[in-house]
C-alpha positions as a Markdown table, in Angstrom:
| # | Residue | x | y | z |
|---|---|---|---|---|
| 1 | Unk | -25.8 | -29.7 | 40.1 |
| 2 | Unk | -26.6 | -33.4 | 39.5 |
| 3 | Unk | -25.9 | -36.3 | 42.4 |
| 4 | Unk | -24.3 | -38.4 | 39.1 |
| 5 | Unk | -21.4 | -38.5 | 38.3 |
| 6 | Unk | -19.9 | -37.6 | 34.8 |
| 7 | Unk | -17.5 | -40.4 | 35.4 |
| 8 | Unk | -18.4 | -43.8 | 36.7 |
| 9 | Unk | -15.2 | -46.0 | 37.4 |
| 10 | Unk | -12.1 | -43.7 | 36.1 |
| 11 | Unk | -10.4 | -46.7 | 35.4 |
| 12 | Unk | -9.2 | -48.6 | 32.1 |
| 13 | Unk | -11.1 | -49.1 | 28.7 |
| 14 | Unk | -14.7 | -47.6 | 29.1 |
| 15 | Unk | -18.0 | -49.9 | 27.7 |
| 16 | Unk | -20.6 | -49.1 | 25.9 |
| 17 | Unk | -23.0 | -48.8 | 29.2 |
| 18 | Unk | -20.5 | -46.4 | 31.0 |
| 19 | Unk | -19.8 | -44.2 | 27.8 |
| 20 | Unk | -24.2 | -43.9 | 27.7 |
| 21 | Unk | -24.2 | -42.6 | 31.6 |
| 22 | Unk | -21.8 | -40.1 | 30.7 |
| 23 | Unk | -23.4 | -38.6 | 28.1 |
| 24 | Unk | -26.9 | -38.8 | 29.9 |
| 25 | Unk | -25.3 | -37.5 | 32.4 |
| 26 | Unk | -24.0 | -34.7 | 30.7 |
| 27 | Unk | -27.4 | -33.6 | 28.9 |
| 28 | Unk | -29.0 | -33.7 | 32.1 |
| 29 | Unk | -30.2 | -29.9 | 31.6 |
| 30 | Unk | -29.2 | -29.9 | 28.0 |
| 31 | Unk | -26.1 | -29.7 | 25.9 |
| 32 | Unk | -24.4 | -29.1 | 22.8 |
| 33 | Unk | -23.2 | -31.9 | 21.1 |
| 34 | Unk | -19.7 | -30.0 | 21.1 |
| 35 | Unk | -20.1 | -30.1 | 24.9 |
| 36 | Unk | -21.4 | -33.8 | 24.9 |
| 37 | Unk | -17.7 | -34.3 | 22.9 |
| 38 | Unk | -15.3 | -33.0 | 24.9 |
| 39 | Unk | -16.8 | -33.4 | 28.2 |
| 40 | Unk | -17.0 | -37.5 | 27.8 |
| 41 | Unk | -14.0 | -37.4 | 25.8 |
| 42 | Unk | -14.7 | -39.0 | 22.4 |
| 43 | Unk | -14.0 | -38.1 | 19.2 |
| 44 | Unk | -16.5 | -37.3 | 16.6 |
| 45 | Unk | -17.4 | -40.6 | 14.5 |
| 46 | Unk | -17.6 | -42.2 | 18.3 |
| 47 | Unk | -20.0 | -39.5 | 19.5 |
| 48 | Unk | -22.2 | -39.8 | 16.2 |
| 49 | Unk | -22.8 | -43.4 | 17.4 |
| 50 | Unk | -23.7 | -42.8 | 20.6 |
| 51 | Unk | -25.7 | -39.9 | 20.4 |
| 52 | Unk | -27.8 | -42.1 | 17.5 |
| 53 | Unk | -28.4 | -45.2 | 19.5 |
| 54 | Unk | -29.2 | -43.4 | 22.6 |
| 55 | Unk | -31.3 | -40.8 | 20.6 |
| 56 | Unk | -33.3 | -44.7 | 18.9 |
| 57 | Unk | -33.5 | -45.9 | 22.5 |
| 58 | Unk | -35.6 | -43.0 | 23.9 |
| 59 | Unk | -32.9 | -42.2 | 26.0 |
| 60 | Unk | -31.9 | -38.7 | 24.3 |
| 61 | Unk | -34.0 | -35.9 | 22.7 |
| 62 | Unk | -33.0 | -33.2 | 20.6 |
| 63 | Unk | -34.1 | -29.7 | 21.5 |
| 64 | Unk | -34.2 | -26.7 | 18.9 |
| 65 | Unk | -35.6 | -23.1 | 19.8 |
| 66 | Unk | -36.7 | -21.7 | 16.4 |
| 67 | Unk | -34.6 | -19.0 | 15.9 |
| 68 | Unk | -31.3 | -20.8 | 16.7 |
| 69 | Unk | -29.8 | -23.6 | 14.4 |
| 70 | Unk | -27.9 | -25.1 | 17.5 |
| 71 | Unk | -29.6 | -28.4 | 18.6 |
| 72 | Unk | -29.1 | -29.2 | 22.4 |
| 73 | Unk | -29.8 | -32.7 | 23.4 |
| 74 | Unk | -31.4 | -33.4 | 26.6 |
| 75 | Unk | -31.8 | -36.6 | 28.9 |
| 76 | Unk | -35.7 | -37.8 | 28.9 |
| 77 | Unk | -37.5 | -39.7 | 31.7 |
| 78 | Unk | -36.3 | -43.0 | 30.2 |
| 79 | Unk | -32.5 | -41.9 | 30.4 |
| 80 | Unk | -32.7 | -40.5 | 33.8 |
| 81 | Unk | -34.3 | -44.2 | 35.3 |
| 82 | Unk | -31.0 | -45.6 | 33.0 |
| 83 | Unk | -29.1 | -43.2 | 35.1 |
| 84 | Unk | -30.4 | -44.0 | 38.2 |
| 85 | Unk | -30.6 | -48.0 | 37.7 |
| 86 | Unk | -26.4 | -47.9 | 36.3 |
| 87 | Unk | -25.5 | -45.8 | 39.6 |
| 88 | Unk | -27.2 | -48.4 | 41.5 |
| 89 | Unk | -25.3 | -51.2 | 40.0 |
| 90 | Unk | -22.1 | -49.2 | 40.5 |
| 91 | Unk | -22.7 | -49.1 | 44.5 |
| 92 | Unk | -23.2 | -52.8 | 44.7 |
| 93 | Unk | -20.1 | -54.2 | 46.1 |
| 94 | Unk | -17.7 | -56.1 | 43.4 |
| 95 | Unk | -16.4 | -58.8 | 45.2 |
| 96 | Unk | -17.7 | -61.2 | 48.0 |
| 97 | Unk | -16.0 | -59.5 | 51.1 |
| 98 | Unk | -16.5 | -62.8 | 53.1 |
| 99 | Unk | -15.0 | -64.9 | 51.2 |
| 100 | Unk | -11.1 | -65.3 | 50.9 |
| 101 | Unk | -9.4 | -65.9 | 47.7 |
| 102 | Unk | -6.2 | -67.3 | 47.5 |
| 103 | Unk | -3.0 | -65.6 | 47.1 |
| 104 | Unk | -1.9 | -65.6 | 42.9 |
| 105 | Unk | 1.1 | -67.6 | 42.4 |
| 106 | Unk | 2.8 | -67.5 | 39.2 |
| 107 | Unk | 3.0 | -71.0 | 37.5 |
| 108 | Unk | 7.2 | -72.1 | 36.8 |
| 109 | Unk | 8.2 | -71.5 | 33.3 |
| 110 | Unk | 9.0 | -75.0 | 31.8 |
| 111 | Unk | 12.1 | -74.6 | 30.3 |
C-alpha cells in the first residue's frame, strides 16, 4: 500500500493538480484505465484528457504485455517526485496561525 493518498482535500470542486495526484496515485503499481475512471471519479472525455497530458508530461507510461490487448498505465519516476512535491504542499499549513483575522460582518443592505 502506498503512503498517498487517492484523495487530497475531499472538499469542493477539484483542480487540475489534485485530479493528476489522483490518478498518479492510482497507477502507482499499474492500472487499467477503467480502474483509473472509476476510482478518481471522472467520466470518460475527462479521463481521455488527463491521461493524455499526464502521459505528454512524462508523468504516465503505458504498459502492454504482448499477448494481452489491455494497456495498464503506470506512474514513472517523474510522477512519483510530482506525487511526493503536491503531498508536501498539502502538509504546509493554509493559514498564518499567528495572526488574527477579524470577525466577517455582513455589510447593511441599502435599501
Amino acid at each position: 500500500m502506498s503512503s498517498y493518498r487517492s484523495e487530497p482535500t475531499g472538499r469542493g470542486p477539484r483542480g487540475y493538480m489534485e485530479i493528476a495526484y489522483s490518478i498518479l496515485s492510482v497507477c502507482l503499481n499499474g492500472a487499467l484505465k477503467t480502474h483509473v475512471m472509476f476510482r478518481c471519479n471522472l467520466n470518460s472525455k475527462q479521463l481521455h484528457f488527463y491521461m493524455d497530458s499526464l502521459l505528454a508530461k512524462g508523468l504516465l507510461e503505458k504498459e502492454r504485455e504482448p499477448p494481452s490487448a489491455k494497456v495498464e498505465y503506470r506512474t514513472t519516476q517523474r510522477g512519483r517526485k510530482y506525487l511526493e512535491t503536491y503531498s508536501a504542499l498539502l502538509e504546509m499549513p493554509s493559514e498564518d496561525r499567528g495572526v488574527e483575522r477579524p470577525p466577517y460582518t455582513q455589510q447593511a443592505s441599502r435599501g
